[in-house]
N, C-alpha and C positions, 0 to 999 in steps of 0.2 A: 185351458182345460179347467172346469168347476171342480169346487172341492165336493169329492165322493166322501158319502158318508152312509155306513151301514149300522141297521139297527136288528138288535137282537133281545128280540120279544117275542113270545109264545101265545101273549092274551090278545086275539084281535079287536078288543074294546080297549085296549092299549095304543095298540101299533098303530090302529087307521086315524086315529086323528093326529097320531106323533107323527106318521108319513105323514099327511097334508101340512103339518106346518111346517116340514123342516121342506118341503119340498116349493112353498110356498116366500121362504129365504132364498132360494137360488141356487140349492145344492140341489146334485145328484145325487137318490139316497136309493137304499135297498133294504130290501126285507126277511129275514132268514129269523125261524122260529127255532133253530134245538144248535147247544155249542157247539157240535160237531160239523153242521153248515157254514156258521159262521169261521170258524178253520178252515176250511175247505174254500170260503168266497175272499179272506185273507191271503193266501197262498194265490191262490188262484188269477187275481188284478191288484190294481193298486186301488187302498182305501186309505183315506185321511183320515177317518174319526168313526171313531168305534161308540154306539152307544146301548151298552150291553147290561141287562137285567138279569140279576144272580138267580132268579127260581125258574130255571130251565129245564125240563121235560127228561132228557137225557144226560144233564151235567151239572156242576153245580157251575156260576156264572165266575166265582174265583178262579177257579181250576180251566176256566175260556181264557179269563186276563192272563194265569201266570204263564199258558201255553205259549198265548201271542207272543209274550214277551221273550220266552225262550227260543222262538222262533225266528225272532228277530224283527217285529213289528217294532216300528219308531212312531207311528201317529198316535194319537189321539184317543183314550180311552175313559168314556165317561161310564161309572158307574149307576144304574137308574135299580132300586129294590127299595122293598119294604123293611127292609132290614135296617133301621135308624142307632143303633146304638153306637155310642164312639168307638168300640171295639171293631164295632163290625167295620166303621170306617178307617181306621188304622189298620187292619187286616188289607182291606179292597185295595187302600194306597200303596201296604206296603211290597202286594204284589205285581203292581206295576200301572195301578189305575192312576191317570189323572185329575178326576174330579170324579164326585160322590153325592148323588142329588137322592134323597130318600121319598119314596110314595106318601101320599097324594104329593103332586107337586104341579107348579104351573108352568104351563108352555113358554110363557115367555122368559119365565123365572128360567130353565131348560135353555132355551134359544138363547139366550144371555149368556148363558158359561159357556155354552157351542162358542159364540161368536169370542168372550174373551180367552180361550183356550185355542182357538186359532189363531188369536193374536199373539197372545203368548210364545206360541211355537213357530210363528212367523209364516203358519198358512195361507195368506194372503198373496202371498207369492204365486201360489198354486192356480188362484183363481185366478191371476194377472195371465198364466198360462206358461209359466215356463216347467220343465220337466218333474218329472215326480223324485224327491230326493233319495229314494233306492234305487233307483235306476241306475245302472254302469255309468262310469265316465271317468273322465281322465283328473289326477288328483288334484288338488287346490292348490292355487298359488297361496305359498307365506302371506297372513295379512297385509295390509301396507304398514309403515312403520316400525317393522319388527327390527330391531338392531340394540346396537351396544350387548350387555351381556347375557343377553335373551336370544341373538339371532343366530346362536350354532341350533340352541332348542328348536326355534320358529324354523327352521331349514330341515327338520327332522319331524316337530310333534307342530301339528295345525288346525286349527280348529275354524274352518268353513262356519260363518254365519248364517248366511244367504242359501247356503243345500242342507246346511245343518245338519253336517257330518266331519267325523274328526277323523286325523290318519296320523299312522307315527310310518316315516319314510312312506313308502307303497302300500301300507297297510291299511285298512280301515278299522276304525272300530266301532262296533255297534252298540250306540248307546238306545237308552229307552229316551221319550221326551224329554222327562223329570231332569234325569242325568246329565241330557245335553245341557237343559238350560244352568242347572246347577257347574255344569265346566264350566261354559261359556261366562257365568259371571265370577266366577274365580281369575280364571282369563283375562280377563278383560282388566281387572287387578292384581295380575301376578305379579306376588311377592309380599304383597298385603293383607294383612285379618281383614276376611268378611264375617261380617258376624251371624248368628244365627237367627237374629229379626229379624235382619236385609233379606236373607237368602229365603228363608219363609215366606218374607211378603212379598216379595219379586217375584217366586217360582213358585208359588200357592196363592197365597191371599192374603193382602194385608189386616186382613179382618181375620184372620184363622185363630179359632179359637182353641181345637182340639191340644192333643199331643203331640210333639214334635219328634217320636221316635219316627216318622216314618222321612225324615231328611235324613237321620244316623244313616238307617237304612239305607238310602240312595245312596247317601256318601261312602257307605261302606261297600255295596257293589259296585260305584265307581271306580273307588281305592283298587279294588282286586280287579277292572276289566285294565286300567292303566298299568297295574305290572304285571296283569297277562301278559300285554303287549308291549313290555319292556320300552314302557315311554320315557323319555328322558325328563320326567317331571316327578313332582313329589306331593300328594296332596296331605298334607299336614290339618294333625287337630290341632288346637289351640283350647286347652281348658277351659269352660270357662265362657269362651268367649265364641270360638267360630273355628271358622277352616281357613287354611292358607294354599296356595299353589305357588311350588319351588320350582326351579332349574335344580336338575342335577348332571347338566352336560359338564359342568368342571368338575364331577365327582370321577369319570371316567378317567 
């Protein structure tokens, strides 16, 4: 199945030449001009990648992002407005947007963060054609590897690569993009300072130049969706330097 992508624009001297090019890559894409559509066509099917313009008719285009997010949307949300100031970018991120492309901007300059923002989130998968990662299904086997004093955790908290969804026992939890990839590479060195370069330029941009409040951010909604769900992990600051991710199965 292609990766579906929907775009949320109101100007039609906008949208038709952004529909032809994106549609021109190989996606399936749509078109909905007011945020209250756009909700409506998220709910409604599965979409991979949201590319959503903040001066919208009926809403403001933040208040579209922070819905999805509340909603429980995990793909893909590029931010496209006139709105260039780093605030306003820090804002757009830190409600749940993945990328932030300010007016005038070029198509391919657009089509380029599409394509590494899929990569990032491992949407290529999607296009190879295996199921959409919200879709039901039965929970994840423990990575491979998992043992010594990691594997009462691994046997309770798991983190799917490949569906890009995390469970503690039967549970899921829903993370945004941002959050998964920020697990997943804590993950992947649990027990170890990542620091807050790596985590930046792995899960944003090695070029990012802006403000870094909007990883606190993630890490701090992270922090609080993990002891929602009473994961048996600990995500640790490290002053200074980064994050850590703990076992806390021998604290029980």
């Amino acid at each position: 199945m292609p990766v579906h992508l929907l775009i949320v624009e109101d100007d039609d001297a906008i949208a038709a030449p952004l529909l032809r090019a994106v549609q021109r890559e190989g996606y399936t894409v749509e078109r909905v001009a007011t945020g209250q559509a756009a909700l409506d066509r998220v709910a409604a099917a599965t979409v991979d990648l949201v590319l959503l313009d903040l001066g919208l008719p009926d809403m403001d285009g933040l208040d579209v992002c922070r819905q999805l997010r509340a909603d429980g949307f995990t793909g893909g949300i590029v931010i496209l407005t006139a709105r260039a100031g780093e605030l306003d970018r820090v804002v757009g991120l830190d409600v749940g947007a993945d990328d932030y492309l300010a007016k005038p901007f070029s198509l391919s300059e657009l089509l380029a963060r599409v394509r590494a923002l899929l990569r990032r989130s491992h949407r290529p998968t999607v296009v190879a054609g295996t199921d959409d990662q919200r879709e039901p299904g039965p929970a994840p086997s423990p990575r491979p590897g998992a043992a010594g004093p990691q594997a009462g955790a691994a046997e309770r908290f798991r983190v799917d690569r490949g569906a890009r969804r995390t469970w503690v026992a039967e549970n899921e939890i829903v993370l945004t993009a941002k959050e998964f990839d920020v697990l997943a590479m804590l993950d992947d060195q649990r027990g170890s300072v990542v620091t807050r370069e790596d985590l930046m330029a792995r899960v944003w941009d090695e070029n990012w130049f802006g403000s870094t409040k909007t990883l606190d951010t993630t890490v701090g909604r992270l922090r609080q969706k993990l002891q929602d769900a009473h994961a048996p992990i600990r995500l640790e600051t490290v002053r200074g330097v980064g994050f850590r991710l703990e076992d806390t199965a021998g604290d029980a």
